[in-house]
N, CA, C and O of each residue as an XYZ file, in Angstrom:
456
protein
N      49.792     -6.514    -54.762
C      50.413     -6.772    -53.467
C      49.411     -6.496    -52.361
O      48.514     -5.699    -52.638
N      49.431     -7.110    -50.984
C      48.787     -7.046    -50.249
C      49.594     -7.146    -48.522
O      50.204     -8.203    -48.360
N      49.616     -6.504    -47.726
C      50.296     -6.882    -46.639
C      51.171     -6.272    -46.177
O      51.514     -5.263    -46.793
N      51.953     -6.658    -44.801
C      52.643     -5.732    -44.289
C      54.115     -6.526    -44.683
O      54.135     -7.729    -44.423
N      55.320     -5.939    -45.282
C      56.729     -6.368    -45.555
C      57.791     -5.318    -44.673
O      57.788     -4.090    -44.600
N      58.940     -6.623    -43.867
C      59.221     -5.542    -43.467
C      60.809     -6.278    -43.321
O      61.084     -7.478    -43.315
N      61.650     -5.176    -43.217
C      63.091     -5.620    -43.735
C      64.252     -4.882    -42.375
O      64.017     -3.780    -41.880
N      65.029     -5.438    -42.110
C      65.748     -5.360    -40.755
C      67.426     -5.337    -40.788
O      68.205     -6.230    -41.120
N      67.564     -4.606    -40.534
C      69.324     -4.342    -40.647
C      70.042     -3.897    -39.037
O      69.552     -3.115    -38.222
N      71.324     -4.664    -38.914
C      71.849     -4.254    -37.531
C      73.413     -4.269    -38.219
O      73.796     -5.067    -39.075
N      74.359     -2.956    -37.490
C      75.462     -2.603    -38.135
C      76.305     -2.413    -36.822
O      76.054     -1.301    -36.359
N      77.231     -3.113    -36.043
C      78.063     -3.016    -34.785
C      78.744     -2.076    -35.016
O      79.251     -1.751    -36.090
N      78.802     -1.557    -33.976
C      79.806     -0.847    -33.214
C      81.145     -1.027    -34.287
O      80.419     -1.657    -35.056
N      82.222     -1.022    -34.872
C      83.114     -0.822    -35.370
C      84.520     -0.723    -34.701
O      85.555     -1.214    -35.152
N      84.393     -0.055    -33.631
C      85.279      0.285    -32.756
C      85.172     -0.360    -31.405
O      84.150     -1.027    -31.246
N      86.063     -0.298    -30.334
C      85.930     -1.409    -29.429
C      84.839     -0.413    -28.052
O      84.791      0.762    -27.687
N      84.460     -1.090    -27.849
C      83.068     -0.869    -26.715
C      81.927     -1.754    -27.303
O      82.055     -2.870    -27.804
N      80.866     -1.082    -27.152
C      79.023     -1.618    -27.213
C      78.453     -1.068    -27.909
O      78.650      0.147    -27.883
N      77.461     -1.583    -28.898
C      76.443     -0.683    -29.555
C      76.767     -1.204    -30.704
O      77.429     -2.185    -31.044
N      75.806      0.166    -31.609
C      75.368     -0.627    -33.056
C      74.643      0.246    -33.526
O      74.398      1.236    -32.836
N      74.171      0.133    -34.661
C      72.970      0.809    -35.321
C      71.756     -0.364    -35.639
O      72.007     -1.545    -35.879
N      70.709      0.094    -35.597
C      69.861     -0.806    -36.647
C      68.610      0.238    -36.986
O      68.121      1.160    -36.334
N      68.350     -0.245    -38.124
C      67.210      0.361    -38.882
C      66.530     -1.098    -39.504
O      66.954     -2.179    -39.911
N      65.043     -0.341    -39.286
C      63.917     -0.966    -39.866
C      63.202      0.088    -40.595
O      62.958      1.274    -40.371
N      62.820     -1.156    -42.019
C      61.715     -0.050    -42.848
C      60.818     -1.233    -43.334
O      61.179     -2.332    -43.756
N      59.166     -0.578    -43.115
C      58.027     -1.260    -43.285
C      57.146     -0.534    -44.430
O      56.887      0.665    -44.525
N      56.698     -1.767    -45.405
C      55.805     -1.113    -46.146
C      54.356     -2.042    -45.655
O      54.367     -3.079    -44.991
N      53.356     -1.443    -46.109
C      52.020     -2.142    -45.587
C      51.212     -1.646    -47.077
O      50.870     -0.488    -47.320
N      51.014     -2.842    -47.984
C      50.148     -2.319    -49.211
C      48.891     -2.726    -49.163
O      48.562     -3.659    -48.430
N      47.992     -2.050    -49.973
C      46.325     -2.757    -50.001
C      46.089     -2.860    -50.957
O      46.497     -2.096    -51.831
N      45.135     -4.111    -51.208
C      44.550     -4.274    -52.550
C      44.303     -3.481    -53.674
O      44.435     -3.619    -54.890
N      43.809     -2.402    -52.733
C      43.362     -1.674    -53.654
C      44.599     -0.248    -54.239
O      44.264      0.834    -54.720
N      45.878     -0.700    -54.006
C      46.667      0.099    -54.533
C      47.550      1.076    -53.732
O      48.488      1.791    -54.081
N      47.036      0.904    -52.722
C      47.441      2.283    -51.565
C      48.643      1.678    -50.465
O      48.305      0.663    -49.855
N      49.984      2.221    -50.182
C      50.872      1.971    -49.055
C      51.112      2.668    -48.165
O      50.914      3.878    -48.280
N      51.555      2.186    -47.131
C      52.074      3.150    -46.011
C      53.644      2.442    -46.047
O      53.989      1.261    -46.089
N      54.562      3.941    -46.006
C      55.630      3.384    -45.525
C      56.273      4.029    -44.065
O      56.384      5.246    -43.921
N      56.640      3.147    -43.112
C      57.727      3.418    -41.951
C      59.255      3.001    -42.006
O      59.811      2.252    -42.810
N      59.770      3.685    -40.945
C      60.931      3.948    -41.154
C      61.294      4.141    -39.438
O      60.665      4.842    -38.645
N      62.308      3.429    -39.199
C      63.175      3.106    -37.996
C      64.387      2.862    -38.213
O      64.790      2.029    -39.026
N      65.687      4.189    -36.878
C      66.633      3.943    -36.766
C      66.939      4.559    -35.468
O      66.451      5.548    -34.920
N      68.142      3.493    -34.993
C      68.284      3.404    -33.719
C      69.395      3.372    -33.468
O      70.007      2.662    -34.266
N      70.472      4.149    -32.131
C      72.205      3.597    -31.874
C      72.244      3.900    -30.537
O      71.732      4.747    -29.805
N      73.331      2.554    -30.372
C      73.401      2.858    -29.364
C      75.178      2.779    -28.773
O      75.594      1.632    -28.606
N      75.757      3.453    -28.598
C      77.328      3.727    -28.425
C      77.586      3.937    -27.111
O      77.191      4.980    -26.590
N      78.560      2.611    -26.088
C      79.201      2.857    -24.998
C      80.550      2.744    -25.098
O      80.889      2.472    -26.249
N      81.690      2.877    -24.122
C      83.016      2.835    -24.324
C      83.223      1.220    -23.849
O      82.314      0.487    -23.460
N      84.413      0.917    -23.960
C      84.825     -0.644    -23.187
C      84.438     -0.723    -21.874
O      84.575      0.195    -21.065
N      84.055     -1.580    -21.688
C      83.877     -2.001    -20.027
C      85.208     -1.467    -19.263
O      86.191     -1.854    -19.895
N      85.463     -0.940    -18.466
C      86.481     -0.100    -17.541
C      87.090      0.783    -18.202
O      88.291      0.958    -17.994
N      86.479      1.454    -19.042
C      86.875      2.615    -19.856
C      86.097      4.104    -19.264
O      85.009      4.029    -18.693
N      86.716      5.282    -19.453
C      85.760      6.335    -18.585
C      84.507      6.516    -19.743
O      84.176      5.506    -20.365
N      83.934      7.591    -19.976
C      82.882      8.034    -20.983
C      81.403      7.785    -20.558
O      81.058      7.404    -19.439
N      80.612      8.042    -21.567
C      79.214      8.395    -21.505
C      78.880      7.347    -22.568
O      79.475      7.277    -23.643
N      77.871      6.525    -22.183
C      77.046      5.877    -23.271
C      76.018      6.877    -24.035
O      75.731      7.886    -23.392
N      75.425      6.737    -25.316
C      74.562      7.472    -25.753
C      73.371      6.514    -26.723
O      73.720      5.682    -27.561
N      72.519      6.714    -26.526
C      71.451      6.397    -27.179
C      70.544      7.346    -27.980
O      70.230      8.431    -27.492
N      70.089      6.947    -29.269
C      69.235      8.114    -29.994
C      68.244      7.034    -31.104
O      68.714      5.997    -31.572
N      67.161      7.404    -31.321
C      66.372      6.915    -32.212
C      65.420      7.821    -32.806
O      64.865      8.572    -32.004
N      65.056      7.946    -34.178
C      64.308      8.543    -35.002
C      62.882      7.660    -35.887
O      63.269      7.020    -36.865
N      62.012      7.625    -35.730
C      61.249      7.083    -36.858
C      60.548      8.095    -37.610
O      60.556      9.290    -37.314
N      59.733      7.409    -38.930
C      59.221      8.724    -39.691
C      58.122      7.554    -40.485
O      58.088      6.335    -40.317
N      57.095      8.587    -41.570
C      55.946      7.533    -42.359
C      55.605      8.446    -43.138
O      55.501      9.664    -42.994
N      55.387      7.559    -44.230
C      54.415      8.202    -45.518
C      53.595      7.360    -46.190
O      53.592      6.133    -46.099
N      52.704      8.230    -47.054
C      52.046      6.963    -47.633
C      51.243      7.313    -48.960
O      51.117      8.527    -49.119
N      50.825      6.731    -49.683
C      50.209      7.399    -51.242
C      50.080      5.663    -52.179
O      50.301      4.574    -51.648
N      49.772      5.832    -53.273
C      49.628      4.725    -54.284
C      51.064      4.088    -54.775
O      52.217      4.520    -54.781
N      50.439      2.844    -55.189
C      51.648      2.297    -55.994
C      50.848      1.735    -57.462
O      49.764      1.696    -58.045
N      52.070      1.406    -57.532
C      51.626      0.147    -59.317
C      52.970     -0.311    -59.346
O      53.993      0.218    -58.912
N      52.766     -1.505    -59.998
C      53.823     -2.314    -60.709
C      53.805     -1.765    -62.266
O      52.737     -1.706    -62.876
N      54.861     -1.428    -62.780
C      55.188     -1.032    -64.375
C      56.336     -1.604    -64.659
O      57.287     -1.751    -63.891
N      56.239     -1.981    -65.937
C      57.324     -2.645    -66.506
C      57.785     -3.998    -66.143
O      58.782     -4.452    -66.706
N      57.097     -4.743    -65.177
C      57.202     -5.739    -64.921
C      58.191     -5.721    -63.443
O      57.784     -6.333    -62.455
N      59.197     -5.142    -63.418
C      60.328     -5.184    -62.092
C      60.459     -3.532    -61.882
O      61.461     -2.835    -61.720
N      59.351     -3.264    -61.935
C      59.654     -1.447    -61.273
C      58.172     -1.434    -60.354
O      57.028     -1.501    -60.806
N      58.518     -1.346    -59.209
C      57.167     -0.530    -58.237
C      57.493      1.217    -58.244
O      58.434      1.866    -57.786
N      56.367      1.575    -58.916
C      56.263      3.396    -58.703
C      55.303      3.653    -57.225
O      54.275      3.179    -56.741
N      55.987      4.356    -56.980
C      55.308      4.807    -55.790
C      55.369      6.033    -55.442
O      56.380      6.634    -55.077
N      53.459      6.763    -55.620
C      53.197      7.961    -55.678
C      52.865      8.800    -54.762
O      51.746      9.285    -54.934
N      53.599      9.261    -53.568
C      53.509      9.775    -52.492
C      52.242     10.643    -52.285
O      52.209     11.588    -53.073
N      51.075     10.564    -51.341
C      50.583     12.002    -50.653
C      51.056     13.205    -51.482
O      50.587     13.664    -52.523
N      51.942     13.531    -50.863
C      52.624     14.791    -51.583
C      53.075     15.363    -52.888
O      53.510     16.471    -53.201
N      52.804     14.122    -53.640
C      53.056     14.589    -54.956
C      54.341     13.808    -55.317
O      54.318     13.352    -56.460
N      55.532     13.536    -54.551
C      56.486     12.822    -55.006
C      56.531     11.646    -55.272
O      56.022     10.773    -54.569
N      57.446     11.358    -56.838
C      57.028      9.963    -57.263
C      58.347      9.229    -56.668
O      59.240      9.971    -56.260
N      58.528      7.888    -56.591
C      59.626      7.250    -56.684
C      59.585      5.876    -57.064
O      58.567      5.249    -56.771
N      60.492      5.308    -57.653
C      60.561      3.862    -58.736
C      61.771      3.206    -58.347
O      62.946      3.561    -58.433
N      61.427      2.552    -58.065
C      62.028      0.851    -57.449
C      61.833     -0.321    -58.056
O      60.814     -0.897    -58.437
N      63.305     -0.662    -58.095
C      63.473     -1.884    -58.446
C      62.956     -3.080    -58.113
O      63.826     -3.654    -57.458
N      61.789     -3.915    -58.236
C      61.702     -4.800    -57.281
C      61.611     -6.295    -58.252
O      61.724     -6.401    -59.473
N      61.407     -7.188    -57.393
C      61.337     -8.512    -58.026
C      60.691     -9.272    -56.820
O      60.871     -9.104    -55.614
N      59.981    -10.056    -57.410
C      58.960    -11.291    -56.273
C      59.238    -12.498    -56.518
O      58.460    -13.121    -57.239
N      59.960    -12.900    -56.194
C      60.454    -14.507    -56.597
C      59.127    -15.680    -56.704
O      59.251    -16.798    -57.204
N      57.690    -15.051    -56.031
C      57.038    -16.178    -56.264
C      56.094    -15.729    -57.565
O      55.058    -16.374    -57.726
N      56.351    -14.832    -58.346
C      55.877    -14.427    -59.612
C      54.674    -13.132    -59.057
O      54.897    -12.238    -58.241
N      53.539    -13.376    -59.721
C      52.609    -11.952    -59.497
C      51.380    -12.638    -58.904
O      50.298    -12.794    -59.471
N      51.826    -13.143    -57.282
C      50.837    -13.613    -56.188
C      50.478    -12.118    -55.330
O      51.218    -11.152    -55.143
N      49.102    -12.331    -54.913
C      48.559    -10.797    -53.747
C      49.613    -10.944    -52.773
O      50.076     -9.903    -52.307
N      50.162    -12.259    -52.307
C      50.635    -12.325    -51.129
C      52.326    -13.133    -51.010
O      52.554    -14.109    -50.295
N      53.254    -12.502    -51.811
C      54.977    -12.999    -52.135
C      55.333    -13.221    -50.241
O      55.046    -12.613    -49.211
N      56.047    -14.363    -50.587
C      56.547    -14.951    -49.531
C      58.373    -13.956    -49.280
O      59.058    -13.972    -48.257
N      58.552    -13.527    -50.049
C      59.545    -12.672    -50.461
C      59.512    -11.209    -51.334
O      59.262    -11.226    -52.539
N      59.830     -9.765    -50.501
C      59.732     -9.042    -51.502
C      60.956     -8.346    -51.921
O      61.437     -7.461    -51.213
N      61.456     -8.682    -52.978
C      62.816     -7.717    -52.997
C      63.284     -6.365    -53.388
O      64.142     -6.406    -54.270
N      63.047     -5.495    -53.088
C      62.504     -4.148    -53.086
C      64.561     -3.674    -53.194
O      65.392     -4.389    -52.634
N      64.993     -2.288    -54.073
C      65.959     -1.809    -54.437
C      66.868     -1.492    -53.171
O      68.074     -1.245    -53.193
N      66.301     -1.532    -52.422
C      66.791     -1.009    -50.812
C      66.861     -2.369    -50.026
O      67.802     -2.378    -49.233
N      66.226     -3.342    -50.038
C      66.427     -4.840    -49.587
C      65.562     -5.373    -49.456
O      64.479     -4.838    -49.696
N      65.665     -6.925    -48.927
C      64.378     -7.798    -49.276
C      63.655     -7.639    -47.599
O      64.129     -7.316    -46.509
N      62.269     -8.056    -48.078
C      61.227     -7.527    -47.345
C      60.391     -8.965    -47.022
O      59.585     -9.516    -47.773
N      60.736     -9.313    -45.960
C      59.572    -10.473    -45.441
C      58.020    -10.037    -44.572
O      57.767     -9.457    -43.516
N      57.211    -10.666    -45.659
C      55.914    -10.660    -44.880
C      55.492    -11.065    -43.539
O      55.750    -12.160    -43.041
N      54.730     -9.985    -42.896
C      54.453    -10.250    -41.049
C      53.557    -10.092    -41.448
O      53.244     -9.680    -42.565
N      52.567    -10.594    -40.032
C      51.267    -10.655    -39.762
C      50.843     -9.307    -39.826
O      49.663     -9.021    -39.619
């Protein structure tokens, strides 16, 4: 794998007013075996238009990064900096290209950016 994949989720408000959640998570792999991963989440909650209350906004991001490999054919291991391992499900619909037009990673699919 090679490149930056990155996958995008937005979750409304539920209840009646404004807002939402969304999170983004980016992986960026290199040839030579090594990823970085990021991580973005964001909300933002107001009441109805002529309703009393306080809007609120909050956002968190975070990153890590260490080796990977493909094993077993549909498992990416991924060996953190720190010592922690973790194994994911993945699948590449365009087979075992440096550069999948699609990545589908256990957590969701991941489109390649510049």
């Amino acid at each position: 794998l090679t490149g930056k994949y990155v996958t995008q989720n937005f979750f409304p408000n539920p209840v009646p007013g404004t807002g939402g959640v969304i999170t983004q998570r980016t992986y960026v792999f290199s040839p030579a075996g090594r990823f970085e991963r990021q991580g973005f989440a964001g909300a933002t909650f107001s009441p109805p238009a002529g309703q009393p209350g306080v809007g609120v906004t909050v956002s968190s991001q975070n990153g890590s990064a260490g080796s990977y490999r493909i094993v077993g054919g549909n498992t990416l291991q991924l060996r953190f900096d720190n010592g922690a391992v973790r194994r994911l499900f993945a699948f590449i619909p365009d087979g075992r290209v440096p550069r999948p037009k699609l990545l589908h990673l256990a957590d969701g699919d991941y489109l390649p950016k510049p």
